[in-house]
N, C-alpha and C positions, 0 to 999 in steps of 0.2 A: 733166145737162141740156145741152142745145144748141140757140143760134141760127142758123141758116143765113140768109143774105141772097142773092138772085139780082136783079140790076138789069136791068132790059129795056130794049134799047137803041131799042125803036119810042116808048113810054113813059117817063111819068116816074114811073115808079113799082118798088118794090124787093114782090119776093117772100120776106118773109122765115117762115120754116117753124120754129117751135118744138116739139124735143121733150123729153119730158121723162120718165123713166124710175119709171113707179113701179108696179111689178107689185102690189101691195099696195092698190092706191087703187080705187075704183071710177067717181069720174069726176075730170078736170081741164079746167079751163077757164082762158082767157087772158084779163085783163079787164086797161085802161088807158085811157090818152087817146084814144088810135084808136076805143075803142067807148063812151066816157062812163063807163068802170068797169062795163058789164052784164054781171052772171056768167051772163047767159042768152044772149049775144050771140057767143061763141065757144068751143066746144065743142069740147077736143081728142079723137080718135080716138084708140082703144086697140087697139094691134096687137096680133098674136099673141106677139110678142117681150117684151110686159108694156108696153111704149115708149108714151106720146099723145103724138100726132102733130098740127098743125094749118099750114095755110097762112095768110095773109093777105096783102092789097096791100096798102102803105103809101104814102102819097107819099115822093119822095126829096127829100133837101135840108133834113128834119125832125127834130125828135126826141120822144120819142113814151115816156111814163112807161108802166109795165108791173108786172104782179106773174103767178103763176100761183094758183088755187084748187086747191087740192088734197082733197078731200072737203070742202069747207068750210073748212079749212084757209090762210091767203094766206101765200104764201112767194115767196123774190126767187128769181134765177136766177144763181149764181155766172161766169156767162160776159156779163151786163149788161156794156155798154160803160162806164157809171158807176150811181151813184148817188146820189138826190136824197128827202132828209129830206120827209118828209108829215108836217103838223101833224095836217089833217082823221084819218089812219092814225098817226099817232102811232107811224111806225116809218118805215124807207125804200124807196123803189120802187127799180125798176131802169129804165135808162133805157139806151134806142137812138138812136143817132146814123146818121139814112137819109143 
């Protein structure tokens, strides 16, 4: 898995592009605080490579709790900047620091 972050220097705001390799899956999605937790809200692409792929804006200067779906599936992302214990999930997110 991998986070990429691009900061725009017109904006304040961070492009940060999550991929996450899982040739086996048939869909992945990114849900957090950015989108209220909706697994219908961001939808990663599946490349030819096996790889989903997703962009979003985030604002900068934030931090922003995250997980990915994997069929149904919630899993963190070993490259999370840290992470932060969920009671409501009763396990841990992974969190970004914009």
């Amino acid at each position: 898995m991998a986070i990429t972050k691009q900061y725009l220097k017109s904006k304040p705001v961070c492009k940060v592009t999550f991929t996450v390799p899982a040739e086996e899956a048939h869909e992945v999605k990114v849900v957090g605080t950015f989108n209220e937790w909706n697994t219908e809200a961001t939808p990663l692409k599946k490349l030819k490579n096996g790889n989903f792929k997703g962009t979003v804006n985030l604002d900068k200067d934030q931090s922003y709790e995250f997980r990915y779906v994997v069929d149904g599936s919630y899993t963190n992302d070993e490259q999370a900047d840290a992470y932060a214990w969920s009671d409501y999930a009763a396990a841990e997110n992974g969190v970004l620091h914009l």
